[in-house]
C-alpha positions in Angstrom: 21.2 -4.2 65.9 24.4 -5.3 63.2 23.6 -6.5 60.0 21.0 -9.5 58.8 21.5 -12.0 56.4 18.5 -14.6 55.6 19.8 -17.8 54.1 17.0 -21.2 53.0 19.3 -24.5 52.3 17.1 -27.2 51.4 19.8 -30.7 51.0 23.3 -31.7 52.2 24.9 -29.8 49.5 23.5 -26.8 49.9 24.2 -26.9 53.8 28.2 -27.6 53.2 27.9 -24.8 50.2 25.9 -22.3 52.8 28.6 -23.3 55.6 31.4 -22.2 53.3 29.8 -18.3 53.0 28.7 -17.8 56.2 32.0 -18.5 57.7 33.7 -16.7 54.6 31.0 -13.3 55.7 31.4 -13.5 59.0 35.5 -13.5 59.2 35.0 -10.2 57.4 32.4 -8.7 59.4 31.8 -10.1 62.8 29.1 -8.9 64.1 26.7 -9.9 61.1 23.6 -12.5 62.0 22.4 -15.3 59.5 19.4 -16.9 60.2 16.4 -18.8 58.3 16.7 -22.5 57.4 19.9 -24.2 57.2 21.6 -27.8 58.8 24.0 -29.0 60.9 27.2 -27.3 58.9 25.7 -23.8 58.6 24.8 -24.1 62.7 28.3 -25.1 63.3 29.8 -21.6 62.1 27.0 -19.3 63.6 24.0 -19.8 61.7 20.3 -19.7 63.9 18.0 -22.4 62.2 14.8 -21.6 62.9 14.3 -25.0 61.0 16.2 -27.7 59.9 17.2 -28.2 56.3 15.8 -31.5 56.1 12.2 -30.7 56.3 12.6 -29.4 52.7 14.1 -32.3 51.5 11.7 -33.9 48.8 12.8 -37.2 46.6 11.0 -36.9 43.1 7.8 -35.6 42.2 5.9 -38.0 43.9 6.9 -36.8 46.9 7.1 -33.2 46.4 3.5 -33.3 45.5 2.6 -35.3 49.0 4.2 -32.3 50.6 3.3 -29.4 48.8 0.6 -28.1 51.4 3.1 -28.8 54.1 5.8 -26.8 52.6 3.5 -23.9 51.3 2.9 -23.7 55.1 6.3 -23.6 56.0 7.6 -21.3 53.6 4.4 -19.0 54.1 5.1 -18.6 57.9 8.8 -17.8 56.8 8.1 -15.1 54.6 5.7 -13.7 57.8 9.0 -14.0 59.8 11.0 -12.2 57.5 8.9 -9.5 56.8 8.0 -8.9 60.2 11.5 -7.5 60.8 13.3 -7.6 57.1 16.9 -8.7 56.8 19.3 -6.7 54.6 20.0 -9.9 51.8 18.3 -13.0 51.4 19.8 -16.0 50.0 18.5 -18.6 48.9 20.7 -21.3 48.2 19.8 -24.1 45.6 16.6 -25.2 46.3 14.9 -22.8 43.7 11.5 -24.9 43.5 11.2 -23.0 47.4 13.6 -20.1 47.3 12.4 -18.6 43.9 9.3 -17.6 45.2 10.3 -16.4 48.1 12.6 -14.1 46.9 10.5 -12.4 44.5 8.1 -11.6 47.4 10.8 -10.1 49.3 12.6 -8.4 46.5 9.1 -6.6 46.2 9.2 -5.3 49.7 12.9 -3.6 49.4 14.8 -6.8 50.3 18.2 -7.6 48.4 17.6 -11.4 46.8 20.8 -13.7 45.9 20.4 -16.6 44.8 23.4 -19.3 45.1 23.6 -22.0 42.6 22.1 -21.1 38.9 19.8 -23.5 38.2 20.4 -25.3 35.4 18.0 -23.2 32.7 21.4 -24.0 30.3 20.0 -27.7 30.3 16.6 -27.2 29.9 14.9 -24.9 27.7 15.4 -21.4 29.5 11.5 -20.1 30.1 12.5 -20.3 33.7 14.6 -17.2 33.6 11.4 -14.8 33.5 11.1 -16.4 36.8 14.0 -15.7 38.1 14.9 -12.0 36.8 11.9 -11.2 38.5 13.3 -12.7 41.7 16.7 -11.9 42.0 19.2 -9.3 42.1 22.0 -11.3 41.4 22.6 -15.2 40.4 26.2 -16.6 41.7 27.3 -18.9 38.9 29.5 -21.9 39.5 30.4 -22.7 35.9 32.1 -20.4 34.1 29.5 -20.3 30.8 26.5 -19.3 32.9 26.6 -15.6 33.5 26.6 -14.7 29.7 23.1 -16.8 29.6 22.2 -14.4 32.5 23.7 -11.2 31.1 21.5 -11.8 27.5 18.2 -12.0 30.0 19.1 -8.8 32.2 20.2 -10.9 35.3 23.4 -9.7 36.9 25.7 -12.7 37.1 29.0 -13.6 39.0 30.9 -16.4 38.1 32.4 -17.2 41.7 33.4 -20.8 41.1 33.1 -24.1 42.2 33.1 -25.2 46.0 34.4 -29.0 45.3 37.4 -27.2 43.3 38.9 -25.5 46.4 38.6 -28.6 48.5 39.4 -31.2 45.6 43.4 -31.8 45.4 44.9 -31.0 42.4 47.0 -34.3 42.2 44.8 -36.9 44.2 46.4 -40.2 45.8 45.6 -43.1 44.3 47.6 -45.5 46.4 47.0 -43.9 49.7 43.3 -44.2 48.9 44.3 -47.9 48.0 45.5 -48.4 51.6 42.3 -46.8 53.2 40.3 -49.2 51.3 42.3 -52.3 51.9 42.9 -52.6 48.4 45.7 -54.4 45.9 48.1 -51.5 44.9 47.9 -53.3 41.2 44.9 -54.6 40.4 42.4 -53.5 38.3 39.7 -50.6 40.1 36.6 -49.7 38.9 34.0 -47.4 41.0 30.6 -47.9 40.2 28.5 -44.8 41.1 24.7 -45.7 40.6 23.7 -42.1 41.7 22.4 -41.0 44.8 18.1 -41.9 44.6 16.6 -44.7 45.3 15.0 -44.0 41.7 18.7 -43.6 40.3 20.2 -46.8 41.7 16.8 -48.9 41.4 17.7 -48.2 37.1 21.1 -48.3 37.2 22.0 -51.1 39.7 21.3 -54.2 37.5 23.0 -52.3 34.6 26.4 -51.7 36.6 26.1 -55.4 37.8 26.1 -56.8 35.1 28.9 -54.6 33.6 31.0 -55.5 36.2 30.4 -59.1 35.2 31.5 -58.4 31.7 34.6 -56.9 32.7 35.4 -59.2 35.3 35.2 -62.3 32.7 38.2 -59.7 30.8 40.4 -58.7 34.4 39.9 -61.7 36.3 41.3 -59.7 39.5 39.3 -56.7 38.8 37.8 -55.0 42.3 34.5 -53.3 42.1 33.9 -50.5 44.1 30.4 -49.0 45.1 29.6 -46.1 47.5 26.0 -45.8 48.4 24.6 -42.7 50.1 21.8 -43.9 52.4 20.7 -47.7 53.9 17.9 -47.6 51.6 20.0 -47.3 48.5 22.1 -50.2 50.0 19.1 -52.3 50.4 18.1 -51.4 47.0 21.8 -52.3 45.4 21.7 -55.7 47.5 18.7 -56.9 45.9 19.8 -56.5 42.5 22.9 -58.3 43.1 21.1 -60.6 44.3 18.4 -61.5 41.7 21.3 -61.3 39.3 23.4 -63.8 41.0 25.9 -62.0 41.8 26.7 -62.8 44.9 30.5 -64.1 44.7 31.7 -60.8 42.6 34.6 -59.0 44.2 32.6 -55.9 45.0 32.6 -53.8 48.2 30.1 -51.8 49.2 30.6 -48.5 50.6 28.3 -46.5 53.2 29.3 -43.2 51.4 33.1 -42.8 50.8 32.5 -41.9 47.4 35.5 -39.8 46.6 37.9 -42.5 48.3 36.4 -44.7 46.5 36.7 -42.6 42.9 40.5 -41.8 44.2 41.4 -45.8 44.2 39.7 -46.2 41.1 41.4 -46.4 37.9 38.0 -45.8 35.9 34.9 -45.1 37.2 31.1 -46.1 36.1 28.7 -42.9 37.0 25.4 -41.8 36.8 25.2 -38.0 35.3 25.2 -35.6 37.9 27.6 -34.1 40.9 29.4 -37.2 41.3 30.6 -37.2 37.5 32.1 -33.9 38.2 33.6 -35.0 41.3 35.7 -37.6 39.3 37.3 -35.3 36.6 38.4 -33.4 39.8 39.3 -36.6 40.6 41.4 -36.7 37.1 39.9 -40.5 36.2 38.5 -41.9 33.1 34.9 -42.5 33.6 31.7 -43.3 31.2 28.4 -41.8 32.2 25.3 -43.8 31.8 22.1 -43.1 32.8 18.5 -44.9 32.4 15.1 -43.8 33.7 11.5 -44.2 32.6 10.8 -44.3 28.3 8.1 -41.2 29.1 10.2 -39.6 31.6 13.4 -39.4 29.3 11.4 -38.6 26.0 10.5 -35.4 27.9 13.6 -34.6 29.0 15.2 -35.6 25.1 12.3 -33.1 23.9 13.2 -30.3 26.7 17.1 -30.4 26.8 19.3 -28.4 23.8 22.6 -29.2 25.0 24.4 -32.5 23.1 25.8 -33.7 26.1 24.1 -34.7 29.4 27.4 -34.8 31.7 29.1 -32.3 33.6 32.6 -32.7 32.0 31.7 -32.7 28.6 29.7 -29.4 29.0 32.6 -28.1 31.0 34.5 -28.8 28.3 32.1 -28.4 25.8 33.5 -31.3 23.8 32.7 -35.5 24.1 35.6 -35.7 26.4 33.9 -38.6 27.9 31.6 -41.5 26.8 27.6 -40.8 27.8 26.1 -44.0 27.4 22.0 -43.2 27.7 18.6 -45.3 27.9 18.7 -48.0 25.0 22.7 -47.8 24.5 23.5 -48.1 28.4 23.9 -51.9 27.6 26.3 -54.2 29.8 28.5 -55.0 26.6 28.7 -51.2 25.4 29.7 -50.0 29.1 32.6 -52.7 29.8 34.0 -52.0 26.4 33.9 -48.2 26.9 35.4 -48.5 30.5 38.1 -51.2 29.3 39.3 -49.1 26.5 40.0 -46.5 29.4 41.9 -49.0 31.5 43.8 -49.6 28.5 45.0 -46.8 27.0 47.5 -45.2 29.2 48.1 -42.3 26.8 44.4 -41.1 27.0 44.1 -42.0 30.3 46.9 -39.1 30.7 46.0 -36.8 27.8 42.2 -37.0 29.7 44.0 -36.0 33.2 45.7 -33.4 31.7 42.2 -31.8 30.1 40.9 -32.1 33.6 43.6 -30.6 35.4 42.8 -27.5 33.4 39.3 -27.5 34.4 40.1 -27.8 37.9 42.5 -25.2 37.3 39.3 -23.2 35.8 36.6 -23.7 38.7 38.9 -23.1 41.5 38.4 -19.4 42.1 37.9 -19.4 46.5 34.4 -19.6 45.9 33.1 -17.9 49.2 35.0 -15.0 49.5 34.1 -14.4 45.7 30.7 -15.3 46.7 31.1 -12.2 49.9 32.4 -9.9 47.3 29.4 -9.8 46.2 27.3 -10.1 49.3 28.9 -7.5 51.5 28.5 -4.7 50.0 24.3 -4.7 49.8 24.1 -4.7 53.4 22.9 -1.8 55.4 20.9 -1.1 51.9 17.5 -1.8 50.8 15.6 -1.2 47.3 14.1 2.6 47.2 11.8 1.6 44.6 9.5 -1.6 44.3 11.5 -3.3 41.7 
């Protein structure tokens, strides 16, 4: 029998990310097996789901506490598998709600345990890490300021880089992503991301509608742009437009085409999260906003120690970019943020330079650093209970 690796992805992301490795381990050593719970992209490069991804997915807490006995099940009978006939490294990737548990039970029996994605203990107030020292043998970072916060707790940490940075283009095409979209080569673009939830856009839709009011009464030709993930977020985006009367704006809306969408753009609206890091890859000017429930976000205010909520402006650990939050996420305050962007052509440039170097910073061939690190445990196990 050749080597085993056990890998749990739990969303999309984590199924392209998971994808990426397994082909990056395999073209190195053949004969190796991976096997657990993965998607579509990891089964399309070798991997053996004994189930599908999507049976982890939960959306919000509300959910996740609906289907906490069901998933308990699930990742109970998994464990059983896996320790019925150990593989050499598990990996869990993302997902650390399910995979952090996991692991620590089979780092006790002797198993490797890597977890891919660090979860973000550098936004929240780190009592997680306990948790996770006590899982792991090694965290793969994708941000380049994570493995010191690691290193201080006793967790090894590899900064491997990030995924979107290998496959992002260093000089994207605006005009070509013009074409794809049917759109004027001049006129004023805006993407308007409203996140990915129904939670997300359910906030933020009325907000970006009305922004893109405001600046439409400014560019008269503007053209909105607005890439929803799933139907129900569509249905959800719909409505608001429709309560706000806002029928006749010039705004497309996309079924996913998010980073064509950000590539036409000339400044882009976004909720915080992936997609904000997405469009400084991208190079483009954005403003984040983000609103959610008054009790929800005065926990989060108490819990979080970092100034900024966005992925750029950690990155860069500056206010390279405007977060507009809660009570200041107004109509007025967006547009006027997003049209000092579309005017200024020297920060617009100065801004794509900063980001350039970031790019520049993440892209490090994330997978085969990520196998680096990977190869050599297999064909090993732990001689003492750690």
């Amino acid at each position: 029998m050749g080597p085993r690796i056990a890998l749990v992805a739990g969303e999309a992301s984590g199924d392209l990310l998971a994808s990426h490795l397994i082909a990056a381990l395999t073209s190195r050593q053949p004969e190796l097996r991976c096997e657990g719970i993965g998607g579509p992209k990891m089964e399309a490069v070798g991997f053996d789901a004994w189930w599908p991804y999507d049976r982890l997915a939960v959306h919000g807490y509300v959910d996740a506490l609906k289907r906490y006995r069901e998933l308990s099940r699930m990742r109970r009978a998994l464990l059983a598998r896996l320790l019925k006939d150990p593989p050499d490294v598990f990996i869990g990737v993302d997902a650390p709600d399910f995979n952090l548990w996991l692991e620590q039970q089979l780092r006790r029996r002797g198993v490797h345990t890597v977890h891919f994605v660090s979860p973000s203990i550098w936004a929240w107030r780190g009592g997680r890490i306990k948790r996770i020292r006590a899982a792991i043998d090694h965290m793969l970072c994708l941000f380049p300021f994570e493995p010191a916060i690691y290193e201080a707790a006793d967790v090894p940490a590899t900064y491997v880089g990030h995924p979107l940075a290998d496959t992002f283009p260093l000089v994207p095409n605006k005009q070509e992503a013009r074409e794809r979209l049917h759109l004027p080569h001049a006129a004023p673009v805006f993407a308007l991301l409203p996140g990915s939830r129904e939670s997300e856009v359910a906030n933020l839709a009325p907000l970006f509608i009305d922004t893109a009011k405001y600046l439409l009464s400014r560019y008269p030709d503007a053209r909105f742009l607005v890439p929803l993930a799933t139907r129900e977020t569509r249905v959800i985006f719909e409505q608001a437009q429709y309560a706000a009367d806002a029928r006749d704006l010039p705004l497309s809306l996309l079924f996913g085409h998010a980073v064509d969408a950000m590539t036409a753009a000339d400044v882009v609206l976004v909720a915080s999260g992936t997609a904000s890091l997405e469009a400084a890859l991208l190079k483009r000017p954005m403003v984040i906003a983000y609103r959610m429930g008054d009790f929800q976000y005065r926990m989060m205010k108490r819990m979080a120690y970092l100034p900024w909520v966005g992925l750029p402006n950690i990155l860069c650990n500056e206010g390279v970019v405007p977060e507009m939050l809660q009570d200041n996420a107004t109509p007025e305050a967006l547009g006027e943020a997003l049209a000092r962007w579309y005017d200024d052509t020297d920060a617009r440039h100065a801004l794509a330079d900063r980001f350039t170097a970031l790019h520049h910073r993440l892209r490090q061939d994330t997978a085969q650093r990520a196998a680096d690190i990977i190869l050599p445990l297999l064909g090993s196990r732990h001689h003492d209970n750690p």
